[in-house]
GUVEX-577547 format. One line per field, with one value per residue (C-alpha): residue number from 1; residue in three letters; chain; x, y, z. Coordinates in pm, 1 decimal, padded with zeros to 6 digits. Example, Ala and Ser with C-alpha at 12.3 -4.5 7.8 and 13.67 -1.06 7.14 Angstrom:
REM GUVEX-577547
n	(1,2)
res	(ala,ser)
chain	(A,A)
X	(01230.0,01367.0)
Y	(-00450.0,-00106.0)
Z	(00780.0,00714.0)
//
This chain:
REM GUVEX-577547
n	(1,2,3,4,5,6,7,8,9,10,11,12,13,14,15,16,17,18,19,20,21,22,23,24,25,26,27,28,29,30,31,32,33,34,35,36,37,38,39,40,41,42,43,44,45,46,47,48,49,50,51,52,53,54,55,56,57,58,59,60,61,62,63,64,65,66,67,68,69,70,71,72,73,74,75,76,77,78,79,80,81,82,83,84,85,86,87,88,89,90,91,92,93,94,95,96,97,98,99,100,101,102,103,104,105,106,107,108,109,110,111,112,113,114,115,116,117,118,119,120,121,122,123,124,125,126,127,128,129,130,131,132,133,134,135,136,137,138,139,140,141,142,143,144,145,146,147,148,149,150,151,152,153,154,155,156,157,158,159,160,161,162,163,164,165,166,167,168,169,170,171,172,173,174,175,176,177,178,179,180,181,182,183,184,185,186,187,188,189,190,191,192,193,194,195,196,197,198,199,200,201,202,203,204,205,206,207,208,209,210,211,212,213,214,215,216,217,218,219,220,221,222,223,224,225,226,227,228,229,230,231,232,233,234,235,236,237,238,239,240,241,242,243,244,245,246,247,248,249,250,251,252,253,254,255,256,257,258,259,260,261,262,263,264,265,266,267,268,269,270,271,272,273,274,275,276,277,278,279,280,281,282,283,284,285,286,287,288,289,290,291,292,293,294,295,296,297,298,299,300,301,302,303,304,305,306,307,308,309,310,311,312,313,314,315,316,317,318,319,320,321,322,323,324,325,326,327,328,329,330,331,332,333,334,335,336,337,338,339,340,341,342,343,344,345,346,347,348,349,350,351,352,353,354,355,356,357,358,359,360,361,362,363,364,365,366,367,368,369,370,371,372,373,374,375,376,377,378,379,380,381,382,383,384,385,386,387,388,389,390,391,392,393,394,395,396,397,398,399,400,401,402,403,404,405,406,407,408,409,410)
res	(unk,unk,unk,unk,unk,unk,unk,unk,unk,unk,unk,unk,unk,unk,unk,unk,unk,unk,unk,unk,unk,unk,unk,unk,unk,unk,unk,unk,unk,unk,unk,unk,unk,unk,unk,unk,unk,unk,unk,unk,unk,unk,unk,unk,unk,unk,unk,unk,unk,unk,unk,unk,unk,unk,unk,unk,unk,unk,unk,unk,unk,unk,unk,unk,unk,unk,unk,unk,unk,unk,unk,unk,unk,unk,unk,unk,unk,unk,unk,unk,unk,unk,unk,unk,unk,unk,unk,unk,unk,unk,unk,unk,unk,unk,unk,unk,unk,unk,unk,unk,unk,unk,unk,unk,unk,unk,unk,unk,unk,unk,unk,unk,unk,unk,unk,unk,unk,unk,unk,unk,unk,unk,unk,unk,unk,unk,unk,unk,unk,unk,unk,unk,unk,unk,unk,unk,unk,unk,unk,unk,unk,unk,unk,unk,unk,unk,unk,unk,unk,unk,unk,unk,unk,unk,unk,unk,unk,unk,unk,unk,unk,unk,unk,unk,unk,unk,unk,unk,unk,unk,unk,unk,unk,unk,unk,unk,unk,unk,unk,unk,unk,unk,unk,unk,unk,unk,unk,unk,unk,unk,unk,unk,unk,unk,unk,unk,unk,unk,unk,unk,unk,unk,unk,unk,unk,unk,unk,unk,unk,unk,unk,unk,unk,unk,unk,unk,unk,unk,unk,unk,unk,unk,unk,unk,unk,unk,unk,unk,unk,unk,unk,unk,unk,unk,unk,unk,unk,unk,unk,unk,unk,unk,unk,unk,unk,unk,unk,unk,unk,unk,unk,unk,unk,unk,unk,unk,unk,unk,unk,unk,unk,unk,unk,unk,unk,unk,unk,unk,unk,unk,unk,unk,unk,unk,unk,unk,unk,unk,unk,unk,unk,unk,unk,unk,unk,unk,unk,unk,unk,unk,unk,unk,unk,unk,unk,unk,unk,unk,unk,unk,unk,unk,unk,unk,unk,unk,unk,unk,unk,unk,unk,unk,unk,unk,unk,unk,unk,unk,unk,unk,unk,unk,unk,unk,unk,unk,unk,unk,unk,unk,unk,unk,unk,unk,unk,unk,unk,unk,unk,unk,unk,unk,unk,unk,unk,unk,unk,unk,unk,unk,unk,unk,unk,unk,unk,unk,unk,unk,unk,unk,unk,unk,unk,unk,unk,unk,unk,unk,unk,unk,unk,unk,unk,unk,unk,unk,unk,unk,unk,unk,unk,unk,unk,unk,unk,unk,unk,unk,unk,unk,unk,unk,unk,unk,unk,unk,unk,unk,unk,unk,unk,unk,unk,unk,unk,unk,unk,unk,unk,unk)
chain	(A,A,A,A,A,A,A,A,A,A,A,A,A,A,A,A,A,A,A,A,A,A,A,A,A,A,A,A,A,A,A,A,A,A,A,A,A,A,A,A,A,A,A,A,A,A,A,A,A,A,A,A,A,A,A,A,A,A,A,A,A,A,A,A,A,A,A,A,A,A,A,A,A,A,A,A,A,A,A,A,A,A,A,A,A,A,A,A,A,A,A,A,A,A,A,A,A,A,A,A,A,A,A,A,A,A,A,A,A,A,A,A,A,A,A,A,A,A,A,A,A,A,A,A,A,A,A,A,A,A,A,A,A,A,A,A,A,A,A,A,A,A,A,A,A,A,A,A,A,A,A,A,A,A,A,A,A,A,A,A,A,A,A,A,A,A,A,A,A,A,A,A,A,A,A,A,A,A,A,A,A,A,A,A,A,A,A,A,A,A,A,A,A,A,A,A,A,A,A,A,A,A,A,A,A,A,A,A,A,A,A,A,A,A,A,A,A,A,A,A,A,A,A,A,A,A,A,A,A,A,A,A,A,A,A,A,A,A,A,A,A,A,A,A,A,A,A,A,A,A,A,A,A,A,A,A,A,A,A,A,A,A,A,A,A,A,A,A,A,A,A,A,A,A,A,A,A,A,A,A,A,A,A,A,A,A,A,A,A,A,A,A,A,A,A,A,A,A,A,A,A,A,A,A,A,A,A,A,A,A,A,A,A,A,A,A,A,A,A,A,A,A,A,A,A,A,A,A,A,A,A,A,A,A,A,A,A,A,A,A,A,A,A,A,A,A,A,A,A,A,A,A,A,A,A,A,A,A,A,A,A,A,A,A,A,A,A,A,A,A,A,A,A,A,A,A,A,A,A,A,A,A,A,A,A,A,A,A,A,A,A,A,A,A,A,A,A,A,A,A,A,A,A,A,A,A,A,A,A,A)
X	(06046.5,06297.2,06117.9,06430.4,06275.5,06420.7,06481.2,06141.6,05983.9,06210.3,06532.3,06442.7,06329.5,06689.5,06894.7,06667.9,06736.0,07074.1,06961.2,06643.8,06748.9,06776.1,06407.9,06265.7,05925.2,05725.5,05897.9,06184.2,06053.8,06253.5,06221.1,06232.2,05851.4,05660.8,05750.2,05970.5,06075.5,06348.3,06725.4,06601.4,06921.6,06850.3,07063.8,07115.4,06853.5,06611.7,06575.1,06557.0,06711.7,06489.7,06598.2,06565.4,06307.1,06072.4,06079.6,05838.3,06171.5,06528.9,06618.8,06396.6,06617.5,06728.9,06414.3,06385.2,06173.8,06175.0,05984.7,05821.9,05589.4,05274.8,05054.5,04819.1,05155.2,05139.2,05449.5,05392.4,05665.7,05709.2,05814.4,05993.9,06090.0,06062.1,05850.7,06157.8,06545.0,06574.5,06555.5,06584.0,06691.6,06977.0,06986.4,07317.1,07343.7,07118.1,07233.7,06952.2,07068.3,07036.1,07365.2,07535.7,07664.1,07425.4,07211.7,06872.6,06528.2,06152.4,05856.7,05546.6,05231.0,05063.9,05437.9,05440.7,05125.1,05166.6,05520.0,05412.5,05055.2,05334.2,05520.2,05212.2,05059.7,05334.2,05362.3,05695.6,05519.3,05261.1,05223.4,05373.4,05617.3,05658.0,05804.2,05995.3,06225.7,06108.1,06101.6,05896.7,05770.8,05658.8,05264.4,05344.7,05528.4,05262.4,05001.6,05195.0,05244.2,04825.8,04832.5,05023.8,04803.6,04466.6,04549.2,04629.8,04333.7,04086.1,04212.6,04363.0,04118.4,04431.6,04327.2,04665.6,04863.3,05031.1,05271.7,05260.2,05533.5,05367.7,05659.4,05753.4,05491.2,05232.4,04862.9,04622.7,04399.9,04680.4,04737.5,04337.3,04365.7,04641.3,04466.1,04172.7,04412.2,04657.2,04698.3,05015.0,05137.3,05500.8,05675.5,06023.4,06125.9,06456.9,06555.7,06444.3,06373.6,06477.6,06821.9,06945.7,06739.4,06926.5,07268.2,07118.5,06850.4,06892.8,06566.9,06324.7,06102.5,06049.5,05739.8,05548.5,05651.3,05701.1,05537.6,05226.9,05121.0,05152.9,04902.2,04669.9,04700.1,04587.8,04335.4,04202.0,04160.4,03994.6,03734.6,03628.6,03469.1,03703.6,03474.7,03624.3,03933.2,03966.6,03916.3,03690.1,03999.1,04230.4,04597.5,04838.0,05128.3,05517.8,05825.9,06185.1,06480.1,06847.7,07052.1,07371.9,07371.4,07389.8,07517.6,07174.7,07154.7,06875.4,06718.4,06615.7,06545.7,06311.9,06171.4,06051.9,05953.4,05748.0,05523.6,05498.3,05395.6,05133.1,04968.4,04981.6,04947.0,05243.7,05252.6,05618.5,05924.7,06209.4,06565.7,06793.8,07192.3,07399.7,07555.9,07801.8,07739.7,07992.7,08023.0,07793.8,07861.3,07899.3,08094.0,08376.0,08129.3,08171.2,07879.9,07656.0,07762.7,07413.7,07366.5,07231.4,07044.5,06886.9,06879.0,06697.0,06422.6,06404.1,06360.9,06083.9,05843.0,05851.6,05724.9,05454.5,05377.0,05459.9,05337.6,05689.2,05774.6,06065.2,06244.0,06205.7,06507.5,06845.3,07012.5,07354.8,07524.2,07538.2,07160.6,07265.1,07122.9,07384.5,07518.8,07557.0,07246.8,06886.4,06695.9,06389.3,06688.6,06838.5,06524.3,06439.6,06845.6,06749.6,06420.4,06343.5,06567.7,06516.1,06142.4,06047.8,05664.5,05443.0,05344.2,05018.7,04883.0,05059.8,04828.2,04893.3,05098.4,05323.6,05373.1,05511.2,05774.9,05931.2,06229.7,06105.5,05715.1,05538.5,05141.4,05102.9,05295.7,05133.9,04805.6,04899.8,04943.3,04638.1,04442.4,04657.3,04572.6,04202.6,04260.9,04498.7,04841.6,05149.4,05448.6,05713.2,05881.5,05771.7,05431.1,05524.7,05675.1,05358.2,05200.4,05454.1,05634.5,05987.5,06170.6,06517.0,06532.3,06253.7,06389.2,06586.6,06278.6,05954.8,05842.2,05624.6,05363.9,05635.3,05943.4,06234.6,06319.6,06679.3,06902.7,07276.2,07423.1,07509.3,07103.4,07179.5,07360.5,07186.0)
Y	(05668.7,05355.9,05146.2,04872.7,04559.5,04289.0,04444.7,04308.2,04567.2,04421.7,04467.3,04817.3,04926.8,04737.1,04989.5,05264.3,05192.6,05300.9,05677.6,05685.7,05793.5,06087.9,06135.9,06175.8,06016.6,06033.6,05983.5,05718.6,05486.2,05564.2,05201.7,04864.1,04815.3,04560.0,04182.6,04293.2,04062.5,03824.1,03966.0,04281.2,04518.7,04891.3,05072.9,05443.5,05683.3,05449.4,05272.9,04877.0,04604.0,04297.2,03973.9,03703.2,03458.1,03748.3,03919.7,03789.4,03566.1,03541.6,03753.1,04029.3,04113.8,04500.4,04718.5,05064.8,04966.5,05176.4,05192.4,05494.1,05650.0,05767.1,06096.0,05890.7,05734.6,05372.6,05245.1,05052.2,04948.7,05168.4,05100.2,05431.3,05483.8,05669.9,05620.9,05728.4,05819.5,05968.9,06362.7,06686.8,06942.5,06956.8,07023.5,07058.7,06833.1,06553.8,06218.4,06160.8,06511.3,06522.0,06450.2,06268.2,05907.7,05681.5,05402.7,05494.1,05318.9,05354.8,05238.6,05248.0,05363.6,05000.5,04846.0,05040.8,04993.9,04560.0,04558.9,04773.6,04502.8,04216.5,04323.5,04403.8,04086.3,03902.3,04119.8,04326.4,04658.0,04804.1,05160.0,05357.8,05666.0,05784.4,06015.6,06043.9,06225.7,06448.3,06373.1,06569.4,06885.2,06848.0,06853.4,06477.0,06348.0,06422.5,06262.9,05958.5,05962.6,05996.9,05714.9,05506.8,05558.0,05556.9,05192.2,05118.2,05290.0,05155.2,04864.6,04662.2,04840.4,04959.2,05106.4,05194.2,05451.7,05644.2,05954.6,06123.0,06396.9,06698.2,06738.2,07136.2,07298.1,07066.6,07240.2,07292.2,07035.1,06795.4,06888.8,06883.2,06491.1,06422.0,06484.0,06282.8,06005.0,06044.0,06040.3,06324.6,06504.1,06704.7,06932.2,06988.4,07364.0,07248.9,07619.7,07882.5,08109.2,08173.8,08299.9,08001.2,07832.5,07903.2,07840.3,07419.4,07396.7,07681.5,07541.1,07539.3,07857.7,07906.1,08101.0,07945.5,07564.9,07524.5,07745.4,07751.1,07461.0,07390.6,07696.8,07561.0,07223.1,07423.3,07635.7,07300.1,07170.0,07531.1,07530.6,07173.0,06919.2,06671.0,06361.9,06425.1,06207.2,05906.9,05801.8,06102.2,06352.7,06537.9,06447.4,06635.5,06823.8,06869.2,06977.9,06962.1,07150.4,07069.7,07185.3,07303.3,07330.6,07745.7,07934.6,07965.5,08080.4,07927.8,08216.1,08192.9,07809.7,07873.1,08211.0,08019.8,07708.9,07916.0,08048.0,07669.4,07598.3,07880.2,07988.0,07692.6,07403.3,07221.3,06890.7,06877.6,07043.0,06798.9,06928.2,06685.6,06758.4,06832.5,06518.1,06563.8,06314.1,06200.4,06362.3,06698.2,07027.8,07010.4,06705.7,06900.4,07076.4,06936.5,06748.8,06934.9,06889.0,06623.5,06868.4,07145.0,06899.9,06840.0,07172.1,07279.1,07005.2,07126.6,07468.8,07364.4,07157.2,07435.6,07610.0,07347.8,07280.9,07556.3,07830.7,07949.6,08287.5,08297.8,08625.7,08355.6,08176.7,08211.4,08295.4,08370.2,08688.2,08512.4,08370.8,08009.9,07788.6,07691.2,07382.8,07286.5,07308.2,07266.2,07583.8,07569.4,07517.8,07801.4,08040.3,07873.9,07980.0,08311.0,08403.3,08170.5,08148.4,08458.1,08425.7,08069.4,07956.6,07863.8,07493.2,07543.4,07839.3,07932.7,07818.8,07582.8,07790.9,07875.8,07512.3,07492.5,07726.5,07482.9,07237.3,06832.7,06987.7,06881.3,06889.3,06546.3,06665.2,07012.7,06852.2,06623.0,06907.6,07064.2,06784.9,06699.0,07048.6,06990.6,06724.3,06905.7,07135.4,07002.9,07064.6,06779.7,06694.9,06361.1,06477.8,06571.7,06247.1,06028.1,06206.2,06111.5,06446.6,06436.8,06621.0,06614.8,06973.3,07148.0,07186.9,07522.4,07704.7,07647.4,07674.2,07427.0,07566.4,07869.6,07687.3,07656.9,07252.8,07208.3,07148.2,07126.9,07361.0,07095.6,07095.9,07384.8,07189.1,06914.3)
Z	(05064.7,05136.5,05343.0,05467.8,05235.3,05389.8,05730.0,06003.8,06230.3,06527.2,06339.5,06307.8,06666.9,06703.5,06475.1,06641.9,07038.2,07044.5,06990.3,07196.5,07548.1,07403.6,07413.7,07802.9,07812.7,08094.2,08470.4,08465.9,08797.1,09099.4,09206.8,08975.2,08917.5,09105.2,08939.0,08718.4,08428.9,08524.9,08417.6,08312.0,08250.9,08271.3,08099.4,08129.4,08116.0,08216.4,07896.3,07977.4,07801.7,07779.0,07806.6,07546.0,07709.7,07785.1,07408.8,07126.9,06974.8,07083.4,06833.2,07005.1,07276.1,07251.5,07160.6,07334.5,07635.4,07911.7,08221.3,08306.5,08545.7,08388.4,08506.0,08732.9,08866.3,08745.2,08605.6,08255.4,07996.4,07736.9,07355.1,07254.4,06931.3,06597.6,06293.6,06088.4,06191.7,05853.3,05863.4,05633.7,05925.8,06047.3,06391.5,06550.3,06817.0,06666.3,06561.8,06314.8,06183.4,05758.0,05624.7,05903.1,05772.2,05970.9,05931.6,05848.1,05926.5,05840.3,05912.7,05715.8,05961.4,05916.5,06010.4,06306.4,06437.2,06393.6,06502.4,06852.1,06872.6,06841.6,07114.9,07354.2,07291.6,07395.3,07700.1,07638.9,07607.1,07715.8,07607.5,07341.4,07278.9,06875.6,06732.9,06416.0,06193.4,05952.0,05555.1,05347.0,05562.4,05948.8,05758.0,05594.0,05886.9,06140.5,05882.0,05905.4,06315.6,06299.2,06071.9,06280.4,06579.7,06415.0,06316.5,06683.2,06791.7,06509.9,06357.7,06645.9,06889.1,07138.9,07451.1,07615.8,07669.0,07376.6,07388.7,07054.0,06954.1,06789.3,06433.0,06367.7,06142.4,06228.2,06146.7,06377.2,06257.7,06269.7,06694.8,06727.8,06567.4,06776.2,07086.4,07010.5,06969.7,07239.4,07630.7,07611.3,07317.4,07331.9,07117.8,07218.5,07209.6,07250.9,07346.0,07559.2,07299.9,06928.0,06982.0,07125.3,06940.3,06583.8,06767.3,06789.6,06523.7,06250.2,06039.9,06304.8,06376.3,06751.0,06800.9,06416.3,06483.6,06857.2,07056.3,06827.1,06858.8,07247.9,07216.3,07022.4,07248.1,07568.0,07381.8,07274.6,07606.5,07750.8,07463.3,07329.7,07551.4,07660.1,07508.4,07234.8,07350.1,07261.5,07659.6,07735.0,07872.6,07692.4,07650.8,07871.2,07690.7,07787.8,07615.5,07599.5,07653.7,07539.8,07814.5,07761.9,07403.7,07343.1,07636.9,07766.4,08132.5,08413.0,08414.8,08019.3,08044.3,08385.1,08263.8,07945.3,08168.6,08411.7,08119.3,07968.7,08336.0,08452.6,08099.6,07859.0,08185.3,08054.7,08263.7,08230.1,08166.2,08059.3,08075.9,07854.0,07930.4,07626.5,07537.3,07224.8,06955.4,06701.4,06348.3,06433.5,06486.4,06870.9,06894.9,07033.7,07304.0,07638.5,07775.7,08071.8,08402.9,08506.1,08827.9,08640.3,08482.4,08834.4,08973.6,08639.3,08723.0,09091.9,09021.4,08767.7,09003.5,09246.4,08947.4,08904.7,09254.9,09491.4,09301.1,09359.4,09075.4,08861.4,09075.1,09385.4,09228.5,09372.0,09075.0,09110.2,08852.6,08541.8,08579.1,08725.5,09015.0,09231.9,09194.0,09566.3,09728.7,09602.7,09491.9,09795.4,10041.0,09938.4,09912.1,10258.9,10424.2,10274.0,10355.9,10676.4,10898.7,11051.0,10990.9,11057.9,10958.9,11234.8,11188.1,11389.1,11164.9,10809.8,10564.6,10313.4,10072.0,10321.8,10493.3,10091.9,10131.2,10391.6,10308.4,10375.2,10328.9,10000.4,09873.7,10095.2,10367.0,10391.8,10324.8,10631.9,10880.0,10816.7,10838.6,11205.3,11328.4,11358.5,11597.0,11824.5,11820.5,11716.4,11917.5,11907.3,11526.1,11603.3,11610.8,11268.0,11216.0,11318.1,11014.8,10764.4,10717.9,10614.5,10937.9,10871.8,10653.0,10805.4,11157.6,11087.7,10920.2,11165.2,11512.5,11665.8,11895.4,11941.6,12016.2,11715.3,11704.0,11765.6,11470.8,11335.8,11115.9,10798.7,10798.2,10560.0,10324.2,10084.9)
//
């Protein structure tokens, strides 16, 4: 394989950055994080530009950093990035697609690994996200990817955070090493199932290389003890979908979603708006409008977190969310207006149905109604409840709160 002689690791993660919003990884912070580096630019999708006096060299100034919020919700820097950008499939929308004229980088797993330690010890990163191109069969690539963070793990004795992509046609073994070496693993379906799935990557197999494998990840987790890990849990698992990309509606993105959710305990769902890309296939397809985008993620978490079913959606004839309000608002306009939950005595799952009420907020309320009833919406306030949606859809100790009609609308 050509491995860039003359080209250092930072030159590469330069030629790489361009390309790597295209890759969600983990939450983008909704805030700057706390003492952030001086001059920081963030460019879109969350991916940060750092400046030159905070990089390892002046020449070190426009790696793929970006700042994300991990599972137990701290916020770290993040080095994202790919082992290679050269590829053998051809995936429609792809920029690193095979035959597309572009500039092509690899690493070799030993590369990697130093080029990420240099950057950590001088306090640009401090996690990582890989993944890579595939040369040579998804069964190489992920041996290299395992390579890459065994040496972190073993060699430089690494003890942060590291998101590892799971390549198509990985082996079982492969996933199982993977998850002894990793905090989350991901394997983007890219698709909601394999129809739509050959009109944006014709060489990938849905069901043998995608869904397989986020299979075996969960069945991993149910059956082996978690010591195992490399921090004594197992790594959580999400995927990706292109959005956009082959006519598919909501209802087969949040159908396939839901099951990723419920029965293989996906953490997350990311939904990644179509966004054409010069000299592919779908360059001439317009981009996806960023709402659905939204509405797609909306719809998902109430998936996740208010045990709320797939027929719950308000799907509109040709299996869409609407666009102008937000999915629980408008199963909440349908379902509770004219049957408003009882603050003082729905239970928990219920209190979830509500508009403004989330797991802290519903948690909250029980917790205030041992103490006494609550009848005001500042009573509601006092406890940190969000009051400005709810008022149209609950009673308080009997009584309806008074509201405006544009409550309705987001």
């Amino acid at each position: 394989m050509f491995y860039n002689r003359g080209m250092d690791g930072i030159g590469k993660l330069k030629v790489l950055a361009q390309h790597m919003n295209l890759e969600p990884a983990e939450e983008v912070a909704a805030a700057p994080p706390a003492n952030p580096r001086p001059e920081s630019r963030v460019a879109p999708c969350g991916q940060v530009i750092v400046p030159k006096e905070t990089a390892v060299s002046a020449t070190q100034s426009d790696v793929a950093v970006h700042h994300a919020r991990l599972p137990n919700g701290k916020t770290i820097p993040l080095l994202k990035t790919l082992l290679t950008s050269a590829c053998e499939r051809n995936c429609h929308y792809c920029p690193f697609r095979a035959g597309r004229s572009y500039r092509r980088v690899t690493f070799k797993p030993e590369e990697m690994a130093q080029t990420f330690m240099d950057l950590y010890r001088a306090g640009v990163v401090r996690g990582l996200f890989l993944s890579s191109g595939i040369i040579g069969g998804g069964v190489k690539t992920q041996d290299r990817l395992l390579d890459a963070v065994d040496i972190l793990r073993q060699k430089h004795r690494f003890r942060g955070y590291v998101h590892l992509k799971v390549m198509p046609g990985a082996e079982e073994a492969q996933v199982f090493r993977a998850m002894q070496l990793a905090d989350r693993l991901s394997v983007n379906l890219e698709a909601p199932n394999d129809r739509r799935l050959a009109q944006l990557a014709p060489r990938k197999q849905f069901l043998e290389e995608l869904v397989t494998p986020l299979r075996w990840i969960e069945a991993i987790r149910q059956s082996q003890p978690a010591h195992l890990g490399w921090n004594g849990r197992w790594p959580s698992s999400t995927t990706q979908f292109v959005v956009g990309g082959a006519d598919e509606s909501d209802v087969e993105l949040l159908s396939t979603a839901e099951y990723m959710h419920k029965q293989l305990k996906l953490a997350r769902v990311y939904y990644s708006r179509f966004t054409p890309v010069r000299d592919t296939p779908l360059e001439n397809r317009p981009a996806e409008n960023p709402l659905r985008e939204h509405r797609l993620y909306q719809a998902s978490f109430l998936f996740r977190d208010y045990d709320f079913a797939l027929e719950e959606m308000p799907f509109d004839q040709a299996g869409r969310l609407p666009l102008d309000t937000d999915p629980k608002l408008a199963w909440a306009v349908a379902n509770l207006r004219q049957a408003p939950v009882e603050v003082n005595r729905a239970d928990r799952d219920s209190l979830l149905r509500v508009p403004g009420i989330g797991p802290k907020g519903a948690d909250a309320i029980l917790r205030a109604r041992r103490l006494g009833t609550l009848r005001e919406v500042r009573d509601l306030q006092q406890i940190g409840v969000q009051t400005k949606r709810l008022r149209p859809f609950v009673l308080l100790d009997g009584r309806r709160p008074t509201y405006q009609l544009p409550l309705f609308e987001e």
